[in-house]
N, C-alpha and C positions, 0 to 999 in steps of 0.2 A: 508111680502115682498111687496116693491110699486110693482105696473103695469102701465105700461106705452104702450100709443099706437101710434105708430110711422107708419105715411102715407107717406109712398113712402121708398123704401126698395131698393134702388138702390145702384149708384157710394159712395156716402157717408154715407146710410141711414144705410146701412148692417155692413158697420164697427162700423159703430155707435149704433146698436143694440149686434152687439156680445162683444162691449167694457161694454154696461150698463147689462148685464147680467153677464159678469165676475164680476163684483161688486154688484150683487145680487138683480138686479134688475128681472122683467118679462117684456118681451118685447111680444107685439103683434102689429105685421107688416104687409103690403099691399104690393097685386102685381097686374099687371094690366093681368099677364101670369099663363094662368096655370103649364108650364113647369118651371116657379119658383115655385112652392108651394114648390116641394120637396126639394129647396137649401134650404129655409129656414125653414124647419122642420129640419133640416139635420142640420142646423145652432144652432137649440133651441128655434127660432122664433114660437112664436105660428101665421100661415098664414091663411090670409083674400083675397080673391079677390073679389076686389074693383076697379072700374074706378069711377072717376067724369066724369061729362057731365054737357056741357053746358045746355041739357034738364034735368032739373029734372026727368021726367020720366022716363027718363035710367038708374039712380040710382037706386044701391040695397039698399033700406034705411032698411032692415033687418040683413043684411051684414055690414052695418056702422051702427046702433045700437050695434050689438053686437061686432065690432072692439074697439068701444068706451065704451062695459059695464066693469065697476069697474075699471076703470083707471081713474088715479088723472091726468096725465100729457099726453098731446096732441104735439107732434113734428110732424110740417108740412116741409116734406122734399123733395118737387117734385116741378120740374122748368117748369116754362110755356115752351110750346111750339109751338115758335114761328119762326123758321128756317125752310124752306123748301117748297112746296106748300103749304100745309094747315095750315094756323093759327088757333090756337082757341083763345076761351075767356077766360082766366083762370082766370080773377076777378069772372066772371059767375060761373064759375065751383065751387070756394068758396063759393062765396052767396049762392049756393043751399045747402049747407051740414051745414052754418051757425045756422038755428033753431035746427039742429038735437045734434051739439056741447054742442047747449045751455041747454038742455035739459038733459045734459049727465052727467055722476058722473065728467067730467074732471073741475077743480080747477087753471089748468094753460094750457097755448098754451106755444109754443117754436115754432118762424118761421123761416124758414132757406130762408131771402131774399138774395139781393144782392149790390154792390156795384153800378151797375146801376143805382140808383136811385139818383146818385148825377151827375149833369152837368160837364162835360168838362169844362175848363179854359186853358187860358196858361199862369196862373199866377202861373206856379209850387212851387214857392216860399213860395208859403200859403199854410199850411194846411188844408184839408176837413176834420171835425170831426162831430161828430155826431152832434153837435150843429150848422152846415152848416144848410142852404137853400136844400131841395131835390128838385131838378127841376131835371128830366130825358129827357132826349133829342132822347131818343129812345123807340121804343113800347117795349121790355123787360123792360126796368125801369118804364115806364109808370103803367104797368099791377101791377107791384111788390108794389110800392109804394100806387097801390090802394087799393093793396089786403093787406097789411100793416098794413094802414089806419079802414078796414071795422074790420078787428080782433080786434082792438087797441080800437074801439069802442063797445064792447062786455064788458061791465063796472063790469060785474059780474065775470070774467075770468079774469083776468091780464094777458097781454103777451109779453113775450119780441121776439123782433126783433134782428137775426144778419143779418147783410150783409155783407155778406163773397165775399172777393175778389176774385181773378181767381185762381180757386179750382188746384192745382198741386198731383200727388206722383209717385211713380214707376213707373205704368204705364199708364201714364196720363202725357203729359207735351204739352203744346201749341208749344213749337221750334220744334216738329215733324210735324205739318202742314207748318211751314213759312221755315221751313229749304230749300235753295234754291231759294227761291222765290224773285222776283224784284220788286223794285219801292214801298216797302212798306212803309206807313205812319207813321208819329208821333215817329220818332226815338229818338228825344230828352225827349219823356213823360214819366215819372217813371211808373214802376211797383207794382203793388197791388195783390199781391197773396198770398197763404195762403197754406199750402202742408194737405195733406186729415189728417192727424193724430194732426198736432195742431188743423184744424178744428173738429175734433172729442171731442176732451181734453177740449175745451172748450165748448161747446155743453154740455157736461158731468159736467163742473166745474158749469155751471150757475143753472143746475138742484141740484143738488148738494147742493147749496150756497144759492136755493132759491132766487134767481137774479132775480127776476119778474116785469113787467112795465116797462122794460128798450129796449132802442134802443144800441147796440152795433155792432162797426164794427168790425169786422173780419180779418183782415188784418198782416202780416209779419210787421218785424219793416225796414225793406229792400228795398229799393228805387232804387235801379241803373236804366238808360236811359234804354228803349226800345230795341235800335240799341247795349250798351253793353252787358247789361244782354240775351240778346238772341245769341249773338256772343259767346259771355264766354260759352252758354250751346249749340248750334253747334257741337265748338271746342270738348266740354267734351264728347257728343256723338259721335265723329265720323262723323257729320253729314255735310252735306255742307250749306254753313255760308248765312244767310238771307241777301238780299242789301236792302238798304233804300233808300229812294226818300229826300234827303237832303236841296231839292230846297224850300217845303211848310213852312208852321208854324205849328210846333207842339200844339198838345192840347189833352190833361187829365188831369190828379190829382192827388197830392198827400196826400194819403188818413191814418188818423192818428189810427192806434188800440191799442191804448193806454192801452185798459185791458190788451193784451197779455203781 
């Protein structure tokens, strides 16, 4: 039976773990909480607590030794965090657990980036496909794109890259924050999302398939404007319908995921 070590056990990490375990996988997963251990025992997860840190020396590097012993396959599934007062480094946070990877029985990475890493346009017209230019225009894509990059260079590991567009499901939908709200921007820009179960399925399909050294986007085949697709799910929820600021120029992308 493979074992697979999967870092960060959260909004996607944990669906993602009880799905590669129903197919008979072994998962061993991280939390930064001790009042998770018990979900995820309770799940089948065999549980690690583990933080990164920008200081190496706050790392438990005996604790990620043994997250990482007898595992082939490494899924990096934890989003910088950069919202709010405190930013960190989370390129840093990577580069210190880098030699310990290396070192380790794992064979392949799986990164779970983002679609941030590709510029804004308002040439919706074109396609952004993985074969685009990554220019990120914001510190989330910035970070992502580095930490991307530093894995991609670990010549000994192959690792594919997804970048998963704006993660959706049940209970999770972005029209719950804008619902109501005024003067919002970029109504005419498509959407790029991706609902938590197809992001799962394929997470799942690339290990699977042995998909390695690849960059893949992640994204629905699904495009409507800003201003309709948020109106339309509103309406569905009950909820009161978002206004737009129709006066600017829109700008985003429309971004191609061709493998879905």
């Amino acid at each position: 039976m493979k074992t697979i070590s999967l870092l960060g056990c959260g909004w996607l990490g944990l669906p993602l773990a009880k799905q590669l375990m129903e197919k008979g996988y072994t998962v061993k997963g991280t939390t930064t909480t001790e009042d998770k251990i018990t979900v995820l025992e309770s799940a089948g997860v065999f549980p690690y607590l583990l933080a990164l840190s920008e200081d190496s020396a706050l790392i438990d590097f005996v604790a990620l030794e043994a997250f990482l012993a007898d595992s082939s396959c490494l899924i990096i599934a934890i989003p910088p965090k950069l919202r709010g007062a405190v930013k960190e480094n989370f390129v840093l946070k990577i580069k210190n657990i880098i030699p310990t990877i290396a070192q380790s029985s794992i064979k392949n990475i799986l990164f779970v980036s983002s679609t941030a890493v590709y510029k804004d346009t308002i040439h919706f017209e074109e396609w952004t496909t993985v074969a685009s230019l990554a220019e990120p225009d914001t510190e989330n894509g910035k970070q992502l794109l580095e930490v991307e990059q530093l894995l991609q260079k670990m010549s000994s590991i192959p690792t594919t890259v997804v970048r998963m567009g704006g993660l959706i499901g049940e209970d999770r939908h972005p029209v719950k924050f804008l619902a109501g709200k005024k003067g919002l921007e970029n109504p005419d820009a498509p959407v790029n999302l991706i609902h938590q179960n197809e992001a799962v399925a394929l997470l799942i399909s690339i290990i699977e398939q042995g998909d390695w050294g690849k960059i893949i986007n992640g994204v629905a085949p699904y495009h409507p404007t800003r201003k309709a697709y948020y109106t339309e799910k509103a309406l569905a929820m009950g909820l009161p319908i978002p206004e737009f600021n129709e006066n600017g120029v829109s700008v985003g992308k429309r971004i191609l995921g061709s493998v879905l």
